[in-house]
N, C-alpha and C positions, 0 to 999 in steps of 0.2 A: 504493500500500500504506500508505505514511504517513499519508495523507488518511482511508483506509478505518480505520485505528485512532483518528484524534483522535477522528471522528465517532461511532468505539464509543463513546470514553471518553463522550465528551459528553454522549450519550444515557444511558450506564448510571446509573442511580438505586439507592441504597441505600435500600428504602420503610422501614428500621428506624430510620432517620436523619434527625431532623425537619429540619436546614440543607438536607441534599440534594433533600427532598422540595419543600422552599420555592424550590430554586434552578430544580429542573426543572419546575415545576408555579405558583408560587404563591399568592397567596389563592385561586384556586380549586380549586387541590389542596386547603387546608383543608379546604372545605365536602365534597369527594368522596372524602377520607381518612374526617374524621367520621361522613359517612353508611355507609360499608362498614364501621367500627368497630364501631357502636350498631344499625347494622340488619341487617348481613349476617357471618353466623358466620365467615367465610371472614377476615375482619376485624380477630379474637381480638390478634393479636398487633402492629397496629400502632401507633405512638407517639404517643397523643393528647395524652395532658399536655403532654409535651415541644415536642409540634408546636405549641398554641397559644401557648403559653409562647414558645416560641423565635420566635413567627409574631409576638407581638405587641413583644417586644423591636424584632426590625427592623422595628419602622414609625417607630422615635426618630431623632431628627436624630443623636443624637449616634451611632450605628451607626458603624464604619468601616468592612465589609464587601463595600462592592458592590453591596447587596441591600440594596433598599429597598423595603417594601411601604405600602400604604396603610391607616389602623387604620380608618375606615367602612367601605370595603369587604371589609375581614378580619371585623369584628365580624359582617357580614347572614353572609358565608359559613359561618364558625364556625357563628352561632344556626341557621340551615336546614339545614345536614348534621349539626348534632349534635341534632333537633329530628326532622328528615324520618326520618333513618336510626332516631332509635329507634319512631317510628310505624310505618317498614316493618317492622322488627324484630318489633311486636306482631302485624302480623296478618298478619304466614307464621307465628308460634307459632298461632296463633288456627285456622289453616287448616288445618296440616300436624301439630299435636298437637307433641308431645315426638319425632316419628318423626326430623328431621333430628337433635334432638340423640343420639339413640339409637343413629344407624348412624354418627356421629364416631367418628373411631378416637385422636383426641390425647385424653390424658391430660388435659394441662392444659386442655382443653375441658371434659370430662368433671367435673373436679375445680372448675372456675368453676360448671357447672353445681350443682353439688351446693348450691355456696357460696349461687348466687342461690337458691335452694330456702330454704333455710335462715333469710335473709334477709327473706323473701316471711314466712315461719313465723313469724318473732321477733320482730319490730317492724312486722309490718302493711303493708299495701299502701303507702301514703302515703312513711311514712319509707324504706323499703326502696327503692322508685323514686329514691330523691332521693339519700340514699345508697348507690348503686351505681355512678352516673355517676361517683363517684371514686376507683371502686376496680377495678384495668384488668382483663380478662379478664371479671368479671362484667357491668361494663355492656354487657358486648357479647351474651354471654346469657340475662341478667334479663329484657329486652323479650322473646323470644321464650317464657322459660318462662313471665311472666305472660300472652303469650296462652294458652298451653298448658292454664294453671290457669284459665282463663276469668275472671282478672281484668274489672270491669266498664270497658267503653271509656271512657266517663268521665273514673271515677279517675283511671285509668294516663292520661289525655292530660294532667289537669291537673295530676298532678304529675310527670310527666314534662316537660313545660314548664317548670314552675319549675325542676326539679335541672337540666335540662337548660341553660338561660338563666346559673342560677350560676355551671355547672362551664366551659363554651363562653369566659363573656364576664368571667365572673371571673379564668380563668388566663389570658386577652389581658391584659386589663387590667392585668394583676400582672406579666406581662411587659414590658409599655409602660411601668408605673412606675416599675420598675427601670432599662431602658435608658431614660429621663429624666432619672435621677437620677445617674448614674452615666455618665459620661464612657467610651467606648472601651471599656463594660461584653462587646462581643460579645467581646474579647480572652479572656473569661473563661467561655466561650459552653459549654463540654465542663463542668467542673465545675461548672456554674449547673443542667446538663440533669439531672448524675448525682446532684442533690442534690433535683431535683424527682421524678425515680422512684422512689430512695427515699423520700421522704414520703409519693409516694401507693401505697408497697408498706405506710404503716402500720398502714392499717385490714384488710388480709390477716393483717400479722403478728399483730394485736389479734385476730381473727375465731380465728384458729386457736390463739392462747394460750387466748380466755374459752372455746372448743370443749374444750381439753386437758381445761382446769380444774374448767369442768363434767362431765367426764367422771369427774374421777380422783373426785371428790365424791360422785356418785352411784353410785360402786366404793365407796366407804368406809363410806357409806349400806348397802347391800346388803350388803357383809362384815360390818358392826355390829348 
């Protein structure tokens, strides 16, 4: 019986949890978290910032954890599941139209969707691609609504490649130069995570203030 419980514990994974995911899985959970994020809606809610960030902290010597990964083989895995998954992403939207996002029943699917929409509308294919990968819920389905919208294949690969390549290999990076520089840095591993979500909830917060603003404006327009 005792045995039959360590082995739960051992096994159970918290996939909301980028250490856990690294503990049970590593660099190649990266790559196979990234691609379910950016390619498959199913995806919406798991911790990519965090995970890259946290994935490339523990490839520094100075880590004391236990856990030590390798930063070449984290950076191909990162670039291919965060690169693969949003290619898959474009062409199930390409295939299947807006119908999967249509019969989602979450909210907050719904309400990303809207976002990437909007994004696609305001700033054009180009930046909208590139600026999405960093802002969580929509990168996951941007790629499928730009197949939806018959964005040209193209486009979306080329710059999808680049935001893709920044946000992948730039938040390892950032994470590895920190735990560098910084001695016994994972001690500090929980507050480092919760201060990288919030940054990348800033451009949500921003999208939905300039959303407000332009609203209350064009209310004041109409009433005048």
């Amino acid at each position: 019986m005792t045995t039959t419980m360590y082995l739960s514990s051992q096994l159970a994974v918290n996939v909301l949890d980028a250490r856990s995911l690294l503990s049970a899985f590593g660099v190649l959970g990266v790559g196979v978290v990234l691609f379910a994020e950016t390619g498959l809606l199913i995806g919406f809610f798991l911790p990519g910032d965090s995970l890259l960030f946290t994935a490339g902290l523990l490839c520094t010597t100075t880590a004391d954890s236990g856990l030590k990964l390798s930063l070449g083989p984290l950076l191909v895995a990162a670039a291919v599941g965060a690169l693969a998954g949003a290619q898959c992403g474009y062409l199930l939207g390409r295939r299947a139209g807006g119908a999967l996002l249509a019969r989602s029943r979450s909210a907050r699917l719904r309400e990303g969707a809207k976002r990437a929409e909007e994004l696609l509308e305001r700033y054009g294919y180009a930046k909208a691609i590139v600026l999405a990968r960093f802002v969580p819920v929509v990168r996951t389905v941007l790629n499928p609504m730009a197949g939806a919208l018959r964005v040209p294949v193209r486009t979306f690969t080329v710059w999808q490649v680049a935001g893709g390549l920044v946000w992948s290999l730039g938040l390892t990076l950032a994470g590895y130069a920190l735990g560098s520089s910084v001695p016994n840095v994972d001690r500090y591993l929980l507050p480092i995570v919760a201060v990288i979500v919030a940054l990348s909830l800033i451009p949500v917060a921003s999208e939905v203030y300039r959303s407000h603003r332009d609203t209350k404006a064009k209310a004041r327009e109409a009433s005048g």
